[in-house]
C-alpha atoms as an extended CHARMM CRD file, in Angstrom:
* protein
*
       265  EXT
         1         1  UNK       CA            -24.0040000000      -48.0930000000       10.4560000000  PROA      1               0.0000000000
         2         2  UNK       CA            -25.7330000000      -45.0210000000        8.6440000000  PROA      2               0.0000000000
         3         3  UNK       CA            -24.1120000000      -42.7720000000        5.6930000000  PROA      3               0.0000000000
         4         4  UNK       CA            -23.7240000000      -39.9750000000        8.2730000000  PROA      4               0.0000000000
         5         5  UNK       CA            -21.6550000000      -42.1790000000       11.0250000000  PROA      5               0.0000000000
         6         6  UNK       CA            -19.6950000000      -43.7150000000        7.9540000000  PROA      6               0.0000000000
         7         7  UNK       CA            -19.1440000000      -39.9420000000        7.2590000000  PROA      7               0.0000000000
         8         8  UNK       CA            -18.2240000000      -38.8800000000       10.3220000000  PROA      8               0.0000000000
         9         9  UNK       CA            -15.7270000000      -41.8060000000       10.7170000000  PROA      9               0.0000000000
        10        10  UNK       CA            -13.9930000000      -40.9590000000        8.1470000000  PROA      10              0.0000000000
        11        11  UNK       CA            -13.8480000000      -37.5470000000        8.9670000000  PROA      11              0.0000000000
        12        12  UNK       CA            -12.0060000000      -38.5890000000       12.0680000000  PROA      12              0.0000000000
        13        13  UNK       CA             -9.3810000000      -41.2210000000        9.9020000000  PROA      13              0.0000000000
        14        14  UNK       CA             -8.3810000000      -38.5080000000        7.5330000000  PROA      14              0.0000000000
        15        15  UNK       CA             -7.4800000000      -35.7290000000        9.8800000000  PROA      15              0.0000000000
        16        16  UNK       CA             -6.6900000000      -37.7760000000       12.7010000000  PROA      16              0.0000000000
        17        17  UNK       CA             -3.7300000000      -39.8010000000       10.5460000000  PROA      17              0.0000000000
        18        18  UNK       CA             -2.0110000000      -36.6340000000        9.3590000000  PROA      18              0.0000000000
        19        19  UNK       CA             -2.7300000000      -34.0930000000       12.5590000000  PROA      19              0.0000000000
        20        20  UNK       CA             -0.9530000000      -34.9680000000       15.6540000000  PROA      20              0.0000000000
        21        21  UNK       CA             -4.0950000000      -35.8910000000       17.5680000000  PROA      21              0.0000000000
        22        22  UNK       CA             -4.6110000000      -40.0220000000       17.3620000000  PROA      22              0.0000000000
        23        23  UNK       CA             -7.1220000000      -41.3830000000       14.6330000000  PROA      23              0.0000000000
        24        24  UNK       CA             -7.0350000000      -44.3690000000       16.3790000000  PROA      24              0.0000000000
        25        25  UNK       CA             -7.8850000000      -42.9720000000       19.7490000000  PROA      25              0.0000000000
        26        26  UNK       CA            -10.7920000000      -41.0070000000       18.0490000000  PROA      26              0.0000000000
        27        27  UNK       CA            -11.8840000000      -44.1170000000       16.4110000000  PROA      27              0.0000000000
        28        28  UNK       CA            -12.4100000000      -45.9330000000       19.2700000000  PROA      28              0.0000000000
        29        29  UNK       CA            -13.8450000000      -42.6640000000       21.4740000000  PROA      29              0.0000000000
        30        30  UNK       CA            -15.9360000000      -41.4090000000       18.8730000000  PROA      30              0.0000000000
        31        31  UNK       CA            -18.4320000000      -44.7940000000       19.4150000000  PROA      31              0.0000000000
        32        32  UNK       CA            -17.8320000000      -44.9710000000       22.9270000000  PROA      32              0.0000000000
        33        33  UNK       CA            -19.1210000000      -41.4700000000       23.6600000000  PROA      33              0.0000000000
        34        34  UNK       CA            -22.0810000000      -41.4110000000       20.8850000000  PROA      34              0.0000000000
        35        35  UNK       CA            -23.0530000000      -45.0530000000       20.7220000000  PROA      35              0.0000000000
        36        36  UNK       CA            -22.0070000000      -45.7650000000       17.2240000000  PROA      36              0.0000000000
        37        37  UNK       CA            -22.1250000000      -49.6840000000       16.4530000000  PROA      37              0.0000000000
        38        38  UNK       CA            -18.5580000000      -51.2620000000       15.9830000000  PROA      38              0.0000000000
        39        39  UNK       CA            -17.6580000000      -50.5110000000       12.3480000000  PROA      39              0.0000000000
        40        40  UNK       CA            -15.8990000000      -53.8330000000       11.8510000000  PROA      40              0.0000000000
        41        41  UNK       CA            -12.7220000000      -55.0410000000       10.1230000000  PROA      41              0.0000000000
        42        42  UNK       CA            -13.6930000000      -54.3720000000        6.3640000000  PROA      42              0.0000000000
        43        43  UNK       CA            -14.7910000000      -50.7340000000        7.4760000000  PROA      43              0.0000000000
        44        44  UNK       CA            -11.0220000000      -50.0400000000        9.2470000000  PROA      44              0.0000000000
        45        45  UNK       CA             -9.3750000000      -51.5020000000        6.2120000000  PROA      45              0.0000000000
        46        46  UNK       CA            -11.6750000000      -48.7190000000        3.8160000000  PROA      46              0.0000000000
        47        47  UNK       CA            -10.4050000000      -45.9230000000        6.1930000000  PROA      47              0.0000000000
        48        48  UNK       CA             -6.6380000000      -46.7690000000        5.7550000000  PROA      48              0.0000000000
        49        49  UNK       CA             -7.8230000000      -47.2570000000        1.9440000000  PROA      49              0.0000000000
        50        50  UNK       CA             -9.2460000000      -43.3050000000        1.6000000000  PROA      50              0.0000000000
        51        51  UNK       CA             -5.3960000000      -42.0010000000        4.1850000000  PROA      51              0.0000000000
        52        52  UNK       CA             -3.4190000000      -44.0310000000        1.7770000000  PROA      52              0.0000000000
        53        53  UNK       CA             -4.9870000000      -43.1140000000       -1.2460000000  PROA      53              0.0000000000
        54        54  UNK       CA             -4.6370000000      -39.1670000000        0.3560000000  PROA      54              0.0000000000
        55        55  UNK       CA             -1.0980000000      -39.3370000000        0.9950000000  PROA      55              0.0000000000
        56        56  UNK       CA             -0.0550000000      -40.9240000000       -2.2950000000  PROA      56              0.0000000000
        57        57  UNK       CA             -1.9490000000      -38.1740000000       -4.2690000000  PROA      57              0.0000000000
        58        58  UNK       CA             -0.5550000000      -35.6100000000       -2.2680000000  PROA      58              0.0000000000
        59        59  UNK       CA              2.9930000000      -36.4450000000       -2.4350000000  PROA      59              0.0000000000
        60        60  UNK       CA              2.9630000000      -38.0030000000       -5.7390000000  PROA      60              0.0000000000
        61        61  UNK       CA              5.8460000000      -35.6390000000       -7.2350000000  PROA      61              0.0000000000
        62        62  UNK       CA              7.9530000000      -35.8950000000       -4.1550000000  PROA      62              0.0000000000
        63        63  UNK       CA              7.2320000000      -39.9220000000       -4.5100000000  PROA      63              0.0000000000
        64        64  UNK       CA              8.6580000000      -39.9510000000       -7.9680000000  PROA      64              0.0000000000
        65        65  UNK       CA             11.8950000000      -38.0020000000       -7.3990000000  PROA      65              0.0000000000
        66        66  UNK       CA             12.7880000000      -39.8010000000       -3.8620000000  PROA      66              0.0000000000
        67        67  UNK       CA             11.8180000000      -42.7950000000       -5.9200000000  PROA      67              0.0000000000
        68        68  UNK       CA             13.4320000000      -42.4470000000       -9.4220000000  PROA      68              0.0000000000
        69        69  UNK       CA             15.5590000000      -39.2690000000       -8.3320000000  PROA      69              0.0000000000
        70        70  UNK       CA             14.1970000000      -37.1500000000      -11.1280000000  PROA      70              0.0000000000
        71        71  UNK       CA             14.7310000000      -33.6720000000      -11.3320000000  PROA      71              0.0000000000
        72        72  UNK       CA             11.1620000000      -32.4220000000      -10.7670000000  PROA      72              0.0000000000
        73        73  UNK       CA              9.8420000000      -28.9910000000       -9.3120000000  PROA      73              0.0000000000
        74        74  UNK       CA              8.5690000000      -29.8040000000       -6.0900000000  PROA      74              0.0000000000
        75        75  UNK       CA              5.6270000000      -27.9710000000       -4.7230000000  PROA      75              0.0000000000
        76        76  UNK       CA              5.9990000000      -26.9710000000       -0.9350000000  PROA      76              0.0000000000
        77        77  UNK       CA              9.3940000000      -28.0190000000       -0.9000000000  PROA      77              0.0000000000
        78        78  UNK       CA             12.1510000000      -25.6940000000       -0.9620000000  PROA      78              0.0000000000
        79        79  UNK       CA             15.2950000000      -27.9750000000       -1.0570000000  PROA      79              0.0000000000
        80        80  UNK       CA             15.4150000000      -31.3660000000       -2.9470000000  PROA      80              0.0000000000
        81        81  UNK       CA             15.4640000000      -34.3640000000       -1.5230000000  PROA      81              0.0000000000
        82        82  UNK       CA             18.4160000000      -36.1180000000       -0.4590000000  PROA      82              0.0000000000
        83        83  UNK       CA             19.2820000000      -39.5200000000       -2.8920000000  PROA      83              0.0000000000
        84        84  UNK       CA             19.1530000000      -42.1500000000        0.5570000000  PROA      84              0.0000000000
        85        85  UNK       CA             15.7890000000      -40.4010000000        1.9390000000  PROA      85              0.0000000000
        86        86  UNK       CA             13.6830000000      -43.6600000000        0.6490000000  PROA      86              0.0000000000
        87        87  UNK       CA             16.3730000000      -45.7610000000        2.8150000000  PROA      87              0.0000000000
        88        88  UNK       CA             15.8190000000      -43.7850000000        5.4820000000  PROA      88              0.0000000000
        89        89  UNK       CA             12.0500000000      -44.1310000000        5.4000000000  PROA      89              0.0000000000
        90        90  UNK       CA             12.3300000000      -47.9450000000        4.7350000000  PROA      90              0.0000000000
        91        91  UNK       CA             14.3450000000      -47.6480000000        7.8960000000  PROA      91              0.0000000000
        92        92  UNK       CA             11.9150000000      -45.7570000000       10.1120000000  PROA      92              0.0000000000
        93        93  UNK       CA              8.9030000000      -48.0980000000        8.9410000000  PROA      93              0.0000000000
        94        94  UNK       CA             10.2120000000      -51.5610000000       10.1870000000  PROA      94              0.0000000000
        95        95  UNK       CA             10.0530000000      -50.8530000000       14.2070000000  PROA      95              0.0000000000
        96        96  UNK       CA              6.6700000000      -49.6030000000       13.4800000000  PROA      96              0.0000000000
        97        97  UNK       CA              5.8210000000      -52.7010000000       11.1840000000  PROA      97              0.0000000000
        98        98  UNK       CA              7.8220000000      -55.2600000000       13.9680000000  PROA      98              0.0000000000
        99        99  UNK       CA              5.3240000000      -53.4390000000       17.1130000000  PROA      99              0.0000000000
       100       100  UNK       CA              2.0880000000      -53.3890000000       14.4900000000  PROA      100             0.0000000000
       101       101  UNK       CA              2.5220000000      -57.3000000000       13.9800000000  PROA      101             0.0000000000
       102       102  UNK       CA              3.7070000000      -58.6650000000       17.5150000000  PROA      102             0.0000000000
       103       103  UNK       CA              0.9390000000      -56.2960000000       19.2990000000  PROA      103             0.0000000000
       104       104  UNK       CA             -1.9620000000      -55.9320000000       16.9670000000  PROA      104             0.0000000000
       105       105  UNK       CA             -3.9840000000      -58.5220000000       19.1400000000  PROA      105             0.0000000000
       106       106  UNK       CA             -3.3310000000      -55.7580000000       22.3090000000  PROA      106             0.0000000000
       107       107  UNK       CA             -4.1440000000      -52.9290000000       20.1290000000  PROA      107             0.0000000000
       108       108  UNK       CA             -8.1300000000      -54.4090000000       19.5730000000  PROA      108             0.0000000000
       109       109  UNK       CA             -8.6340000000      -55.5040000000       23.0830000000  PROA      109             0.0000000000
       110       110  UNK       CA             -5.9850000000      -53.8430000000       26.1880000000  PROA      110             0.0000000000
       111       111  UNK       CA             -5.4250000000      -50.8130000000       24.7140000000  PROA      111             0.0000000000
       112       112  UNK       CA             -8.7520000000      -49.9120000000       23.6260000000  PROA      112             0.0000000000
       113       113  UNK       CA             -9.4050000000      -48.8980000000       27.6330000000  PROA      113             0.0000000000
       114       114  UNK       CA            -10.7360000000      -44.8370000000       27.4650000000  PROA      114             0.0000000000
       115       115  UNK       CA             -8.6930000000      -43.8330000000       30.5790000000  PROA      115             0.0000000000
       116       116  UNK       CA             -5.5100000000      -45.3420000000       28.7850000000  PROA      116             0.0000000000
       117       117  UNK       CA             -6.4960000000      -42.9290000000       25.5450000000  PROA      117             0.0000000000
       118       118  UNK       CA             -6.8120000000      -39.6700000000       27.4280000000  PROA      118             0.0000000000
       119       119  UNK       CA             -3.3440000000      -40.5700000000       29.5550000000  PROA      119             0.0000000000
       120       120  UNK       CA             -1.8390000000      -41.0280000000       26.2130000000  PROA      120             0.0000000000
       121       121  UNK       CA             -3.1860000000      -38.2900000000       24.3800000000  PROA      121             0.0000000000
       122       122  UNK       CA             -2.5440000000      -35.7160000000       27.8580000000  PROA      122             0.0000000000
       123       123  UNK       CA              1.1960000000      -37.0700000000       28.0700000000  PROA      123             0.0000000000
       124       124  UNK       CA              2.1090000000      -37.3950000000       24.3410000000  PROA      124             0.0000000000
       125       125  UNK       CA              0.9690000000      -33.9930000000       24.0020000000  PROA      125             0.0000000000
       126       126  UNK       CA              2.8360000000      -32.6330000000       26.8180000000  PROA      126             0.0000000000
       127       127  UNK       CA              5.6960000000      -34.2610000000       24.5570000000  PROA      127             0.0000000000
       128       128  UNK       CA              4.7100000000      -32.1080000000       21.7120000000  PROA      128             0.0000000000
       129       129  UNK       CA              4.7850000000      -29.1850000000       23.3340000000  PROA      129             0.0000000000
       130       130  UNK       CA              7.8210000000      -29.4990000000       25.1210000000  PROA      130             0.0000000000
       131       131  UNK       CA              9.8730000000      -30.1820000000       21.7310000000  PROA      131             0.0000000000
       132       132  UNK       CA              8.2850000000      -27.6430000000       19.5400000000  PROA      132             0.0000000000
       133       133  UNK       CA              8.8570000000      -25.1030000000       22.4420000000  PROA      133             0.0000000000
       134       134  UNK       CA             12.4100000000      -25.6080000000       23.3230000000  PROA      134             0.0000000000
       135       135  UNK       CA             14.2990000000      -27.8080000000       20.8560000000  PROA      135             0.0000000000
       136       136  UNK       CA             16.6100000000      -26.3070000000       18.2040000000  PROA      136             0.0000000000
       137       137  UNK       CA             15.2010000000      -26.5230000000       15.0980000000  PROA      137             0.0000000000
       138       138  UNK       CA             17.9450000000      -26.2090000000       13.2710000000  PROA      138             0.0000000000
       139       139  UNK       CA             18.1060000000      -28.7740000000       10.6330000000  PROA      139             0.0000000000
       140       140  UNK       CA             15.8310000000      -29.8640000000        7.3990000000  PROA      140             0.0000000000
       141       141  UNK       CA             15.0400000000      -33.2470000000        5.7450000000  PROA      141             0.0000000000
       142       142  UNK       CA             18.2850000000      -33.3470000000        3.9100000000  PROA      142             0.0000000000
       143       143  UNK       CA             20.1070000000      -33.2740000000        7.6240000000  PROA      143             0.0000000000
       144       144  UNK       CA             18.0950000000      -36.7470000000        8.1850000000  PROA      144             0.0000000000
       145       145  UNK       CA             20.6560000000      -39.7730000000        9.0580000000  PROA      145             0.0000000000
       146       146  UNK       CA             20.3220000000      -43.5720000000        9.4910000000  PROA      146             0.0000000000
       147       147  UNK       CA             20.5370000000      -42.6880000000       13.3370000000  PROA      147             0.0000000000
       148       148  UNK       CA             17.8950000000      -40.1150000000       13.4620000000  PROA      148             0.0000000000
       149       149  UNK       CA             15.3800000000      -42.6440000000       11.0590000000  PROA      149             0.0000000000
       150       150  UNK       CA             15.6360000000      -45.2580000000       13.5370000000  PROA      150             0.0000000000
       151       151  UNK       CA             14.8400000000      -43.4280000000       16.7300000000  PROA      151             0.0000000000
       152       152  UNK       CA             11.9820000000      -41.4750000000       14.9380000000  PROA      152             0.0000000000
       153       153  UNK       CA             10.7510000000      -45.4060000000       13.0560000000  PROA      153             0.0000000000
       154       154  UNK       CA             11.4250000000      -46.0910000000       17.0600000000  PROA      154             0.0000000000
       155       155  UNK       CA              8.5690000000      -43.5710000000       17.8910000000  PROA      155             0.0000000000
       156       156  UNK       CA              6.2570000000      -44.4620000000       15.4610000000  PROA      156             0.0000000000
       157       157  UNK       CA              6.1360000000      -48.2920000000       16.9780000000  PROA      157             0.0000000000
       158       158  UNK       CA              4.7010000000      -46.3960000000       20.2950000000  PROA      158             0.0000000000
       159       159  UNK       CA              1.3940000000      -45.1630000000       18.0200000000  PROA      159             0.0000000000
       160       160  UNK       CA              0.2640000000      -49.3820000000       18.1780000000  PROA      160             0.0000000000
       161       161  UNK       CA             -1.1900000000      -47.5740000000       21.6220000000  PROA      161             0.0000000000
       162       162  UNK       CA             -4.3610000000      -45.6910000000       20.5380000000  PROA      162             0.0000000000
       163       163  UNK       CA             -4.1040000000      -41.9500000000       21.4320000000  PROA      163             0.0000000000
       164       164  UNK       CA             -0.2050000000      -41.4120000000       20.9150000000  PROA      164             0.0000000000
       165       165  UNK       CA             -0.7000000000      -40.7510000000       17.6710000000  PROA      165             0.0000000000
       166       166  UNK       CA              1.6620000000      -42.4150000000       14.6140000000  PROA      166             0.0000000000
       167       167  UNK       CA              1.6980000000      -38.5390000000       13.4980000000  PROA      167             0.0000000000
       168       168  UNK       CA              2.4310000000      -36.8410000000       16.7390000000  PROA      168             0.0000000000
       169       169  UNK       CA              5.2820000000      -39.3790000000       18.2800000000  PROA      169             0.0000000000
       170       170  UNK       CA              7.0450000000      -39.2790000000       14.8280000000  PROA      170             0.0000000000
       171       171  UNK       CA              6.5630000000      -35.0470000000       14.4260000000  PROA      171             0.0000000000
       172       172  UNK       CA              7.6720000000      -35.3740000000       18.5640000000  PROA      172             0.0000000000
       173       173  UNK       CA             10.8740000000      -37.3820000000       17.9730000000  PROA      173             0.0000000000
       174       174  UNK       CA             11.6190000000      -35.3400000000       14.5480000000  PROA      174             0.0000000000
       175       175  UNK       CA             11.5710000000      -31.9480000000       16.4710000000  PROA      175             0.0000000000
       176       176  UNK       CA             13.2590000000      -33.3570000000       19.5220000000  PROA      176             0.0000000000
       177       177  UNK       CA             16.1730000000      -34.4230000000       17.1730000000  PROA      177             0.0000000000
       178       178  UNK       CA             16.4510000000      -30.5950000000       15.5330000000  PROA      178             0.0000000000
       179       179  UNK       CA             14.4430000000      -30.9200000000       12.3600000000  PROA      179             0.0000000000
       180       180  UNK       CA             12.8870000000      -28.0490000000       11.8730000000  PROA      180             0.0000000000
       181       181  UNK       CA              8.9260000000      -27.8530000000       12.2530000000  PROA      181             0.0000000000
       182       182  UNK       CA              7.6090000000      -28.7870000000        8.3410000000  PROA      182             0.0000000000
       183       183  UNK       CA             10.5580000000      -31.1040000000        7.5030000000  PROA      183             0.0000000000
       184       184  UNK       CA              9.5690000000      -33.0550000000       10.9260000000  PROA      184             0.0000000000
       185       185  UNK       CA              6.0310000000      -33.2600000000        9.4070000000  PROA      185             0.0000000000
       186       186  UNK       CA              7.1270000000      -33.7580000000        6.1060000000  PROA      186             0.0000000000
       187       187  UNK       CA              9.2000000000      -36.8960000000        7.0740000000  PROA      187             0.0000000000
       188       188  UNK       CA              6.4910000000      -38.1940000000        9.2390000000  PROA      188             0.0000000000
       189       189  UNK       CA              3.9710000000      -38.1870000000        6.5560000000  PROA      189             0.0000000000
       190       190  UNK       CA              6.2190000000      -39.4670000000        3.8420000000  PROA      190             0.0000000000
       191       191  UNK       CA              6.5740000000      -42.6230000000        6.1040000000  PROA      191             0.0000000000
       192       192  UNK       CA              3.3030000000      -42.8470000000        7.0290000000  PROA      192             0.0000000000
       193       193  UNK       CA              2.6610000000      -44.3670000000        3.6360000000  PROA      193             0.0000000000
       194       194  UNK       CA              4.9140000000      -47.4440000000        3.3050000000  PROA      194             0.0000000000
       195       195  UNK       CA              3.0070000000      -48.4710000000        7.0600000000  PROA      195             0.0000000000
       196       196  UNK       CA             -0.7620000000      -47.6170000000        5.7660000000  PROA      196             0.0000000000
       197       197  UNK       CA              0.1990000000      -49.8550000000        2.8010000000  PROA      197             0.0000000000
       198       198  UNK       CA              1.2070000000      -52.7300000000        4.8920000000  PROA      198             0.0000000000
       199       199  UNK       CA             -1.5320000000      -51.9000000000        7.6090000000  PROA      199             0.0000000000
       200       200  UNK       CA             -4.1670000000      -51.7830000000        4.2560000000  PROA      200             0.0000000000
       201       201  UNK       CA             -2.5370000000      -55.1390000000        2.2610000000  PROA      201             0.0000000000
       202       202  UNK       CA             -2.2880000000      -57.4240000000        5.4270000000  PROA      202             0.0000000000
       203       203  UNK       CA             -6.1800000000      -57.3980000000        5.5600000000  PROA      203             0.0000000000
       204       204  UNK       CA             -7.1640000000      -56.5490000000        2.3250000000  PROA      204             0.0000000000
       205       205  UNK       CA             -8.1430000000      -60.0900000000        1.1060000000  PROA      205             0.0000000000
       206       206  UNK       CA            -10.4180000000      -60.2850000000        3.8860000000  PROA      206             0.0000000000
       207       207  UNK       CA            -12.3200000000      -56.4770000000        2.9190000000  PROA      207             0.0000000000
       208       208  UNK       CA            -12.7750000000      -57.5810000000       -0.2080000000  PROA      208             0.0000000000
       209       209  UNK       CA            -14.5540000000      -61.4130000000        0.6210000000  PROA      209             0.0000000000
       210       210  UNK       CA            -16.5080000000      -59.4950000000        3.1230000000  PROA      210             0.0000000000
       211       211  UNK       CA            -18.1350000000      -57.1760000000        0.1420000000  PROA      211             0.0000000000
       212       212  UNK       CA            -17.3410000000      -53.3970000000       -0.6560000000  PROA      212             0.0000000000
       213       213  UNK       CA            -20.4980000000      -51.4890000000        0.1740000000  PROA      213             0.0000000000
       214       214  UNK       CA            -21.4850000000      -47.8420000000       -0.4050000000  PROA      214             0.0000000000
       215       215  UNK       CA            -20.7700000000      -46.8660000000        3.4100000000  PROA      215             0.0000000000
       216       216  UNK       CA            -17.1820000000      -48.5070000000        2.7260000000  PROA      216             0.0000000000
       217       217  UNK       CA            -16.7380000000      -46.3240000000       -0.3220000000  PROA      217             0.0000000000
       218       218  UNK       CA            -18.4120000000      -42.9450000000        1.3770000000  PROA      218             0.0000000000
       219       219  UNK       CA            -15.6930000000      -43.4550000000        4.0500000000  PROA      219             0.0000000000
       220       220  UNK       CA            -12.8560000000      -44.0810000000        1.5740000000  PROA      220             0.0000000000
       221       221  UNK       CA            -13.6080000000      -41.1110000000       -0.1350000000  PROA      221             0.0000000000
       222       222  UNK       CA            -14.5020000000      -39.2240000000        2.7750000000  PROA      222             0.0000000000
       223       223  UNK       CA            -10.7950000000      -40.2820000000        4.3500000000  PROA      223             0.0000000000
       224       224  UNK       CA             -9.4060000000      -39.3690000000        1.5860000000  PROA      224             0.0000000000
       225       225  UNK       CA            -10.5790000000      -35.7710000000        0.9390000000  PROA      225             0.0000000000
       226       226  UNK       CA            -10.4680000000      -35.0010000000        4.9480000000  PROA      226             0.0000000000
       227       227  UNK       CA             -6.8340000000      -36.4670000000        4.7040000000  PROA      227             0.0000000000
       228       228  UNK       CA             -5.6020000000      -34.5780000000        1.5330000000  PROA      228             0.0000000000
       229       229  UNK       CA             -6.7990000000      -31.1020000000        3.1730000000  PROA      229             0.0000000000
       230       230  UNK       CA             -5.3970000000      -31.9800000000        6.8630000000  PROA      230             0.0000000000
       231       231  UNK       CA             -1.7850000000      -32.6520000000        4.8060000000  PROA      231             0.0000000000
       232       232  UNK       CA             -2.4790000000      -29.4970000000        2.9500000000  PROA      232             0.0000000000
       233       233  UNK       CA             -3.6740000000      -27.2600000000        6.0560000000  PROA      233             0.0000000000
       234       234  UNK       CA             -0.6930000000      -28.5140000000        8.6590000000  PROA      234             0.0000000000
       235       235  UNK       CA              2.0440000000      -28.0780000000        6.2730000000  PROA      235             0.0000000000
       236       236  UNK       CA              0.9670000000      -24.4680000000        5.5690000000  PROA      236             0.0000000000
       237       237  UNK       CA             -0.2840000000      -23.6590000000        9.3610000000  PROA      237             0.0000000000
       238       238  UNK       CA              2.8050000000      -24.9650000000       11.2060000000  PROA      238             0.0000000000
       239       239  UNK       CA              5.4230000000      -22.9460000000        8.8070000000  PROA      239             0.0000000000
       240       240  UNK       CA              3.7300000000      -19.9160000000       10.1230000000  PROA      240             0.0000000000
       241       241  UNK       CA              3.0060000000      -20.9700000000       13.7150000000  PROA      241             0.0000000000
       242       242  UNK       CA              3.5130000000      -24.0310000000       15.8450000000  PROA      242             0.0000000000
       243       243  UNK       CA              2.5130000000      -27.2670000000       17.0920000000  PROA      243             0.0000000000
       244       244  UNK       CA              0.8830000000      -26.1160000000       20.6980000000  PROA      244             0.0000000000
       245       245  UNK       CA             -2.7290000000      -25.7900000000       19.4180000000  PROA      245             0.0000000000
       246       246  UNK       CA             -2.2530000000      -29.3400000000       19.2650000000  PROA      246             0.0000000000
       247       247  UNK       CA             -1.3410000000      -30.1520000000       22.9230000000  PROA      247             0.0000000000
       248       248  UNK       CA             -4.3530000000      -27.8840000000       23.5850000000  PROA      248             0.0000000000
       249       249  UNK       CA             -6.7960000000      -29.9650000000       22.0430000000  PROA      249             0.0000000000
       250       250  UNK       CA             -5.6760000000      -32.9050000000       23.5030000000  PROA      250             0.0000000000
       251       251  UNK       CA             -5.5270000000      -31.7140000000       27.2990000000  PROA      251             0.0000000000
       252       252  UNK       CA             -8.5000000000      -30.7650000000       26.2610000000  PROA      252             0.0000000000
       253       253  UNK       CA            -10.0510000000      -34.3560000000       25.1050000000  PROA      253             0.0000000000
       254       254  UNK       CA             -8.3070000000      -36.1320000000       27.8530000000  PROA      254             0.0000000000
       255       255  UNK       CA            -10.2040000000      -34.0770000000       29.8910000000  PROA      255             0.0000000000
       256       256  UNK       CA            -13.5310000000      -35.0330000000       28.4840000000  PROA      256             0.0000000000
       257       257  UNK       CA            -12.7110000000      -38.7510000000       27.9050000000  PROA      257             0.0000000000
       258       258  UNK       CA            -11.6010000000      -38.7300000000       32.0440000000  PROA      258             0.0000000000
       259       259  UNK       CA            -15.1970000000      -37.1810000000       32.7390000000  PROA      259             0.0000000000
       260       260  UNK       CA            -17.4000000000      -39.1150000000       30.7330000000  PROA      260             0.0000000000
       261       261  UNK       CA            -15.5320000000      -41.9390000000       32.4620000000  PROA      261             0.0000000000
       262       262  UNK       CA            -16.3070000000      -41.0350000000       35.7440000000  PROA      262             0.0000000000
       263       263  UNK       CA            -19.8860000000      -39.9700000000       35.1010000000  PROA      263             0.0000000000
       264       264  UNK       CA            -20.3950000000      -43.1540000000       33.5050000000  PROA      264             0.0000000000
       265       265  UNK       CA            -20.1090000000      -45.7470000000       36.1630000000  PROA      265             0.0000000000
């Protein structure tokens, strides 16, 4: 591992968690295709370290009045948040939590295939597009019900497979149910946290016995700052446009990943 892979890794972890284009599946391209050495576990656990730390910061008003239900000026928000929303995100994180625990040991060896990645980012992306395209989105965050928080907690279980994408089945599932394009973003990154916290916390012990070095902390802060600015960019680029730049990009990478394949053996 050098300072500029470390970099570059968490490059891919920052904008990967938030846009709806896979960190995981990135992750586990990115050192396929350019030969980087396997980071290891502590170096996974500083990634979700710098996304968690991102999302917190970014959010932190909105976390204090779904939290405390204060009545605070929310930046980028233009209705207040209904008094149940943290409910409904403790909802939508246990299917995710249930699939993260039962299939984690499938998520570092079966899933990790590169033909597998660029089905799932192709197909998921197809998804995407079809739902921002020709769903009614008709309804904010404050429209959210218990039904709607499991089937979208339902969709985030399916990002355990590298290349779905925890961001883009959850933005898919939020768009396919009406919400309109920020508040389907908006939900999906509020959840995120509560799952990068477990994710984080369930091997923390073991990142800090293993030693915190200064390629851990360049990717934490790296993750972090890439992270912040992908929340930042998407919530301001999709109220203007729409999600099929997206799908683009990942016909696009599925493409590559299926070549490289094929040239390789």
């Amino acid at each position: 591992m050098t300072l500029f892979q470390a970099i570059i890794l968490g490059l891919i972890q920052g904008l990967g968690e938030f846009l709806p284009i896979s960190s995981s599946g990135h992750l586990i391209i990115a050192p396929w295709l350019f030969g980087f050495p396997d980071p290891g576990l502590s170096f996974d656990v500083a990634l979700h370290t710098g996304t968690l730390i991102a999302v917190v910061l970014y959010f932190r008003k909105d976390w204090l009045e779904i939290i405390f239900n204060l009545k605070l000026k929310i930046k980028n928000s233009d209705t207040k948040y209904q008094k149940n929303l943290l409910l409904l995100i403790a909802i939508a994180t246990i299917p995710g939590a249930c699939f993260g625990y039962f299939l984690e040991g499938y998520a570092e060896t079966v899933f990790r295939n590169p033909l597998l990645i660029a089905g799932t980012l192709s197909v998921v992306g197809l998804v995407l597009f079809l739902a921002d395209k020709y769903a009614q989105h008709t309804r904010n965050i404050n429209d959210i019900h218990i039904k709607d928080a499991v089937i979208i907690g339902a969709s985030q279980a399916l990002a355990i497979i590298p290349g779905v994408s925890r961001a883009g089945s959850t933005i898919t599932a939020g768009l396919f149910l009406g919400l309109d394009r920020v508040s389907a973003a908006r939900f999906s990154f509020l959840m995120s946290a509560p799952i990068i916290f477990g994710a984080t916390a369930l091997k923390f012990p073991d990142f800090i016995s293993s030693g915190v070095g200064f390629y851990e902390i360049a990717a934490i802060v790296t993750a972090a700052l890439s992270g912040y600015a992908a929340i930042a960019w998407m919530l301001k680029f999709i109220e203007k446009v729409s999600y099929k730049i997206f799908f683009w990009y990942r016909l696009l990478l599925g493409a590559v990943i299926f070549l490289a394949w094929f040239v390789s053996q």
